[in-house]
Gaussian input, Z-matrix of N, CA and C with variables (Angstrom, degrees):
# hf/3-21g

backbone

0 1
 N
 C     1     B1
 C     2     B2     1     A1
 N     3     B3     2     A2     1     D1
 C     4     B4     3     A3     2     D2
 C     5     B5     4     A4     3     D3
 N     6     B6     5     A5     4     D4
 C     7     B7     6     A6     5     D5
 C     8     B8     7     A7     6     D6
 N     9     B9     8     A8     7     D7
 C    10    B10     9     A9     8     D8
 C    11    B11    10    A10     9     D9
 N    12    B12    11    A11    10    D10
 C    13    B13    12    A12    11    D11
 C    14    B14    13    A13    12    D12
 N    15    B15    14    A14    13    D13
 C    16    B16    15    A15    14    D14
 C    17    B17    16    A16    15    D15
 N    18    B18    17    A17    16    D16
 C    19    B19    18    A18    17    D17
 C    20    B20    19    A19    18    D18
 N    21    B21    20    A20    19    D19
 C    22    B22    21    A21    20    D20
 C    23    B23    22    A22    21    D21
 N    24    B24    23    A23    22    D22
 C    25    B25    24    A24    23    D23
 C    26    B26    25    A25    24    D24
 N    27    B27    26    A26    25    D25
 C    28    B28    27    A27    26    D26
 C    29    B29    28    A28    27    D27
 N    30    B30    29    A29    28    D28
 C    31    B31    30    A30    29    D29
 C    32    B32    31    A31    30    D30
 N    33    B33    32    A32    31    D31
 C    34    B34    33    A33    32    D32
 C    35    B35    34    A34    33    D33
 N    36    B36    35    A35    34    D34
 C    37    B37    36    A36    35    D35
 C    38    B38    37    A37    36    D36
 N    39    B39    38    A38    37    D37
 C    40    B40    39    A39    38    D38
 C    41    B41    40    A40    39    D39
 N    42    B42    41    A41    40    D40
 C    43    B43    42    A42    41    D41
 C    44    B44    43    A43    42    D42
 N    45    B45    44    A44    43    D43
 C    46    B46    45    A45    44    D44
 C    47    B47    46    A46    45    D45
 N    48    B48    47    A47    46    D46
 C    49    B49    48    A48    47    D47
 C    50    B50    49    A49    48    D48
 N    51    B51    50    A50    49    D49
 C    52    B52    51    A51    50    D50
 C    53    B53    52    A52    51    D51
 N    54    B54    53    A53    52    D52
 C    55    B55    54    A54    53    D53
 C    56    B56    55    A55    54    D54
 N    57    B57    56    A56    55    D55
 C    58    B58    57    A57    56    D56
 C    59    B59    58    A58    57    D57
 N    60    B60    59    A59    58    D58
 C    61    B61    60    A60    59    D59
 C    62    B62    61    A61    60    D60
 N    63    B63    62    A62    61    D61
 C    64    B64    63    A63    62    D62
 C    65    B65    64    A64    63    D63
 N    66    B66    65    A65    64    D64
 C    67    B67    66    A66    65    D65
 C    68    B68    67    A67    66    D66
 N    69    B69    68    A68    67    D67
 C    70    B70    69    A69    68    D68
 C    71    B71    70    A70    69    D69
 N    72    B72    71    A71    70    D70
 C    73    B73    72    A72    71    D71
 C    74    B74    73    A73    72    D72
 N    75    B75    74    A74    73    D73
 C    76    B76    75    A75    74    D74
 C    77    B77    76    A76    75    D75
 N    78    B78    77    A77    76    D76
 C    79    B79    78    A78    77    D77
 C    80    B80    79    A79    78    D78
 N    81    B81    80    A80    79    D79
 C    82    B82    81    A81    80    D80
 C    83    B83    82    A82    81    D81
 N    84    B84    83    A83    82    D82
 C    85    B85    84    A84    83    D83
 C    86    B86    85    A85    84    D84
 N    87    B87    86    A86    85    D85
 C    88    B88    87    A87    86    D86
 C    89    B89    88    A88    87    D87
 N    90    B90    89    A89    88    D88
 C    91    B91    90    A90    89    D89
 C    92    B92    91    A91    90    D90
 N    93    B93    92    A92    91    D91
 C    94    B94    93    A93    92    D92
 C    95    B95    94    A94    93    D93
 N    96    B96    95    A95    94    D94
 C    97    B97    96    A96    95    D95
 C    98    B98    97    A97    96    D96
 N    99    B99    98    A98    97    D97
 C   100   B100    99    A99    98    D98
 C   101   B101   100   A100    99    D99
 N   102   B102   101   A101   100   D100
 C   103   B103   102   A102   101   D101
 C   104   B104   103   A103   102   D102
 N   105   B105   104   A104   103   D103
 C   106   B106   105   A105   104   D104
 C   107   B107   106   A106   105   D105
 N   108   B108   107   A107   106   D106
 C   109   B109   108   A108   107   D107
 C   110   B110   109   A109   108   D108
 N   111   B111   110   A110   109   D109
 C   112   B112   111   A111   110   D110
 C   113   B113   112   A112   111   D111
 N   114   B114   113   A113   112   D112
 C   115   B115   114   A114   113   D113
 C   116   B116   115   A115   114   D114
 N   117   B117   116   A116   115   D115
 C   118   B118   117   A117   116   D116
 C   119   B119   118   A118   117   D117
 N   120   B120   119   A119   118   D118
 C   121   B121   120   A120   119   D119
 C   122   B122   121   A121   120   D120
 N   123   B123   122   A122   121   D121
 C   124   B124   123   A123   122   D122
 C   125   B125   124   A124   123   D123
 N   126   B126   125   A125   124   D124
 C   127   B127   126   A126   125   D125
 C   128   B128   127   A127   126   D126
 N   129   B129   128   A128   127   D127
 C   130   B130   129   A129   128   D128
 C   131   B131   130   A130   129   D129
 N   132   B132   131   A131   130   D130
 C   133   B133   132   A132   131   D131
 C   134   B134   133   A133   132   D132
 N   135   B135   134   A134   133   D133
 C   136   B136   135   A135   134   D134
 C   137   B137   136   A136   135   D135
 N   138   B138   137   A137   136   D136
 C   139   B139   138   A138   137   D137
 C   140   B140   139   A139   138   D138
 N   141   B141   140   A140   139   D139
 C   142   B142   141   A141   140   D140
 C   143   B143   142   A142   141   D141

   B1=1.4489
   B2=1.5390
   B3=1.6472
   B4=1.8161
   B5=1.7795
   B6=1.3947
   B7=1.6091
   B8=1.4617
   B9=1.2083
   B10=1.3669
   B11=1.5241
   B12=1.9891
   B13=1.0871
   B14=1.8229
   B15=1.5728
   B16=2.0365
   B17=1.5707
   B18=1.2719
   B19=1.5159
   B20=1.5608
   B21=1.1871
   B22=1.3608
   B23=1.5921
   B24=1.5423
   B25=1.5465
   B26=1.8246
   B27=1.4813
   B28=1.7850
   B29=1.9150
   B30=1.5415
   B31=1.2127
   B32=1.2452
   B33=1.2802
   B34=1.5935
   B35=1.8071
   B36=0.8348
   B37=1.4720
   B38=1.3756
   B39=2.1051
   B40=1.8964
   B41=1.4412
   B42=1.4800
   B43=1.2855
   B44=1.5904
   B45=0.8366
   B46=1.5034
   B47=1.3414
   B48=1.2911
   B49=1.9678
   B50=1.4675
   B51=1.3594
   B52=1.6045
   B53=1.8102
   B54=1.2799
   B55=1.1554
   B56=1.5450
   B57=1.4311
   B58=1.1767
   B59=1.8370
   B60=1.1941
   B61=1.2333
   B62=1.8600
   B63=1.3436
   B64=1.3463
   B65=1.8222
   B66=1.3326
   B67=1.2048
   B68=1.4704
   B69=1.6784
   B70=1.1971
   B71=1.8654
   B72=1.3235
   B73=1.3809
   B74=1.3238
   B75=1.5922
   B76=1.6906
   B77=1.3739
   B78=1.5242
   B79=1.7662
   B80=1.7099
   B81=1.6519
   B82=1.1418
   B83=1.3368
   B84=1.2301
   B85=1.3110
   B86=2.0542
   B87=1.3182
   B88=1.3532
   B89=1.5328
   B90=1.4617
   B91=1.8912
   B92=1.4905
   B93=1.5221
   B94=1.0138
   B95=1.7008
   B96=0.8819
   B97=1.6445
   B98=1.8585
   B99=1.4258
   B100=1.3550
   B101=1.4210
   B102=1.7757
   B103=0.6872
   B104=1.8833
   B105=1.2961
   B106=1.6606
   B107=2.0108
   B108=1.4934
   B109=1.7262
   B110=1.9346
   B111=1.5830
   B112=1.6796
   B113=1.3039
   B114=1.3563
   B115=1.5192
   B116=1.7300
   B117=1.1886
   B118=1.8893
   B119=1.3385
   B120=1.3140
   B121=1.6692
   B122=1.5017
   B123=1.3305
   B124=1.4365
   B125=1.7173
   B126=1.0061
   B127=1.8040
   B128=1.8348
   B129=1.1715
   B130=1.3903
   B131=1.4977
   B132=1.6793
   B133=1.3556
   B134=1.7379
   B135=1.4567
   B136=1.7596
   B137=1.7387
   B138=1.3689
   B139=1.1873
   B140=1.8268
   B141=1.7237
   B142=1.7101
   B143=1.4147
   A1=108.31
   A2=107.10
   A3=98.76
   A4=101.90
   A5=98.25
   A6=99.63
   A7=118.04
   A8=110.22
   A9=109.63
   A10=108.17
   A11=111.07
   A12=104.51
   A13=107.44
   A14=101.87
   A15=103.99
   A16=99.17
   A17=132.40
   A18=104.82
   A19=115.63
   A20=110.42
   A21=109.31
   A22=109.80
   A23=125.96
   A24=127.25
   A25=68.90
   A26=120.67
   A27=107.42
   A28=94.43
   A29=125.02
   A30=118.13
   A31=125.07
   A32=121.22
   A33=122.01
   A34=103.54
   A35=130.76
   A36=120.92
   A37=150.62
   A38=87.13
   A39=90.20
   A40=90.14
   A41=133.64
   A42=133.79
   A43=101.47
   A44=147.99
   A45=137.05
   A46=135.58
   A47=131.86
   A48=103.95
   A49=98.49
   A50=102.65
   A51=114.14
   A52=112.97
   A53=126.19
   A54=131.75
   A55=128.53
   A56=91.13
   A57=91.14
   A58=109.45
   A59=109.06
   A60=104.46
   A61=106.91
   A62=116.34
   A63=121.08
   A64=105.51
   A65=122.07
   A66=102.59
   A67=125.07
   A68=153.53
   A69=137.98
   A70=82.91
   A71=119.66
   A72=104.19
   A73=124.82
   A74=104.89
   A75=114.54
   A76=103.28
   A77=126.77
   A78=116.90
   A79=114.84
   A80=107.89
   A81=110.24
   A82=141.58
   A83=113.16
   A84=130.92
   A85=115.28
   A86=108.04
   A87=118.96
   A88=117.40
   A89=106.27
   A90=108.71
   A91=86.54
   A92=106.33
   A93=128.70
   A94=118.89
   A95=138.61
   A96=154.70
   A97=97.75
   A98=118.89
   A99=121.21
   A100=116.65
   A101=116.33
   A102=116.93
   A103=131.77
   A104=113.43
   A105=104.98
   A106=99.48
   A107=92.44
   A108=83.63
   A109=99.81
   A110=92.78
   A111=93.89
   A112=101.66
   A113=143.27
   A114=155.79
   A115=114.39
   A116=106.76
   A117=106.01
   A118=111.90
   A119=88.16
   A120=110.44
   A121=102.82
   A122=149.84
   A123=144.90
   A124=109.72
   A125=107.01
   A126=116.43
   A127=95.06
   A128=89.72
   A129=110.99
   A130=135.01
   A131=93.38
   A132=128.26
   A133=107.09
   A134=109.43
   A135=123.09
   A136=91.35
   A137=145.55
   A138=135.47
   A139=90.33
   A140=124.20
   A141=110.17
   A142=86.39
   D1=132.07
   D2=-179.59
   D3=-66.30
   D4=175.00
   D5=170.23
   D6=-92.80
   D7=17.68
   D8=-179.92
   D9=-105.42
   D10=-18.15
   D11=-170.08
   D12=-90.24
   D13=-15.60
   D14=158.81
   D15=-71.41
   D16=-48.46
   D17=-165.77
   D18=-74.52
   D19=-35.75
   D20=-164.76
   D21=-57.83
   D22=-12.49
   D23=-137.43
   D24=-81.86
   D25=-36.38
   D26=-149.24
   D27=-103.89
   D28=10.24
   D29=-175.36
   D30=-62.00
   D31=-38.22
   D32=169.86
   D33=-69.67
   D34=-42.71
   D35=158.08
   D36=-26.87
   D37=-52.16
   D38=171.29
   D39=-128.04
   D40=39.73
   D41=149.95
   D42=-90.56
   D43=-25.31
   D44=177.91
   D45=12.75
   D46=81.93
   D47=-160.98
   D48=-67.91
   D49=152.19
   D50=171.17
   D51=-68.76
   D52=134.84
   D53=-173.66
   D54=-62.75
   D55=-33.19
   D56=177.01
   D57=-81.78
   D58=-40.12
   D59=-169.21
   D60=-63.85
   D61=-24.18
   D62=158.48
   D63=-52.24
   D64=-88.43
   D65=176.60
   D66=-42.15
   D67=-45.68
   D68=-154.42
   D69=-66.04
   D70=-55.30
   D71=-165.34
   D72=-40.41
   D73=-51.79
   D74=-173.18
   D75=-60.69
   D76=-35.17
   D77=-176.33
   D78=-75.65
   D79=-21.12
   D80=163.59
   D81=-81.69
   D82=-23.73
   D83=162.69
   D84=-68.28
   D85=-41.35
   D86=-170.39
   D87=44.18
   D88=60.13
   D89=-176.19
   D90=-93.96
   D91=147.80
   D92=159.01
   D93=-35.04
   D94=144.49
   D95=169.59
   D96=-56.46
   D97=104.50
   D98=-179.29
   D99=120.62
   D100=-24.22
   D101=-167.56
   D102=-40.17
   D103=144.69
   D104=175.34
   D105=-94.90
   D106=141.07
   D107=170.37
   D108=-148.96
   D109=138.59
   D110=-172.39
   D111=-85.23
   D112=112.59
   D113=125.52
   D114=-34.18
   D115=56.03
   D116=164.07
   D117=-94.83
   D118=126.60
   D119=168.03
   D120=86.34
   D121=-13.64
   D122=-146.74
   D123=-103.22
   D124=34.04
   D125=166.27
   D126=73.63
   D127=-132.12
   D128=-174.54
   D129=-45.15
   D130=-39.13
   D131=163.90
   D132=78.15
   D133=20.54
   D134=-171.51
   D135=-73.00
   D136=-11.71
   D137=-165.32
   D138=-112.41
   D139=3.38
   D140=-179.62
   D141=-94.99

């Protein structure tokens, strides 16, 4: 078994984005409500 296929089983689990840091982004950014945004290359993408 690779080792990515034991870690990955719990990754959405203890990948979690932190909430707040979800909100400071969205108040800093100020996109419109709907907005589309491209996430290339940025891992997980729990902070798009």
């Amino acid at each position: 078994m690779a080792i990515y296929d034991s870690i990955g089983k719990q990754y959405t689990k203890t990948r979690i984005p932190d909430p707040r840091i979800v909100k400071t982004i969205i108040n800093l950014l100020n996109l419109p409500q709907g907005s589309i945004l491209a996430d290339i290359g940025a891992g997980t993408g729990g902070y798009t």
